[in-house]
N, C-alpha and C positions, 0 to 999 in steps of 0.2 A: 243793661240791667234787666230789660224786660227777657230780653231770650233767657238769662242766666234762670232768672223765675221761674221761666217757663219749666226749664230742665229739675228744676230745685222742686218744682210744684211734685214730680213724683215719688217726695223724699217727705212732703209736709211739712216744706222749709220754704219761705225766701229769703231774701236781702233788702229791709230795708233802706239803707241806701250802701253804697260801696266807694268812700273816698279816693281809692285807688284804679287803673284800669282793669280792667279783667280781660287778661290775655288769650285764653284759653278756657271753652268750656263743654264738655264732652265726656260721655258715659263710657268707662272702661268696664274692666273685668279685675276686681282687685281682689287678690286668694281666692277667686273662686264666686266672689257677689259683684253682682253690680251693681256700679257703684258712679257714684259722681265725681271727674277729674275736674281740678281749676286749677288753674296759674292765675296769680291776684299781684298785680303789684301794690308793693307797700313804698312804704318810704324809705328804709333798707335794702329794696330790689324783689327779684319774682317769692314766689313761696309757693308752694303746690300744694291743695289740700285737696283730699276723699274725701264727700261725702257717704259713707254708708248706711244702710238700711236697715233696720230696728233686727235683732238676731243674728247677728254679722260675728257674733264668737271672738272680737275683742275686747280687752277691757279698757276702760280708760285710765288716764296715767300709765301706759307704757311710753319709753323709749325705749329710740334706736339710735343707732350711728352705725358710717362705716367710713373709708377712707375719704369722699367727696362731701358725704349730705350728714346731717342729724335730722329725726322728727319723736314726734309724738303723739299718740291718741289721746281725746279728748270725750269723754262722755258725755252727753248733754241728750237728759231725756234717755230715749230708746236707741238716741243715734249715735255716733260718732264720728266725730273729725279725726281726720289724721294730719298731721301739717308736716309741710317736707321743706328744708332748705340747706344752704350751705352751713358748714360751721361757723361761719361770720355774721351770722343771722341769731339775736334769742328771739325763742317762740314766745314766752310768755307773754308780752307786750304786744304783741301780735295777734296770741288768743284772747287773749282780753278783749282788744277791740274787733276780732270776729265775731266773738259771744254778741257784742254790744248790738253787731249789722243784721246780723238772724236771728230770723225769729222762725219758732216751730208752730205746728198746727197739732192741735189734740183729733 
């Protein structure tokens, strides 16, 4: 949890705490921003979420799907989440208790 912070700190984010393990944590390049990758496990199995960075030119409440995965953006503040999993997975329950583990920095 402390590394995950650390990453998250240049986002003005951490994790209060994370019931799950966290598989995965590393700065990609998502459309163009960079951005924060996580694999989280839940109690349903992994989930991948982006953190990105305030101006990032999506909205929240999009979805997606396609033949493997559904996700969706999530607006919170300047930021957004995106949350990525199988179709056997709902996000909602999911996002809810994300909201609950992060907290933002003004």
């Amino acid at each position: 949890l402390t590394e995950v912070n650390q990453l998250l700190a240049d986002f003005n984010a951490e994790f209060t705490q994370w019931p799950g393990a966290v598989r995965y944590a590393r700065y990609c390049d998502f459309q163009g921003q960079r951005s924060l990758h996580l694999i989280l496990q839940t109690t349903d199995g992994l989930m991948t979420v982006f953190v990105m960075p305030p101006q990032h030119g999506l909205t929240g409440g999009q979805q997606f799907a396609d033949q493997n995965f559904h996700g969706q953006s999530l607006q919170l503040g300047q930021h957004s989440l995106v949350l990525v999993t199988d179709k056997q997975q709902a996000l909602q329950p999911f996002a809810e208790e994300l909201q609950q583990h992060i907290r933002w920095q003004i």
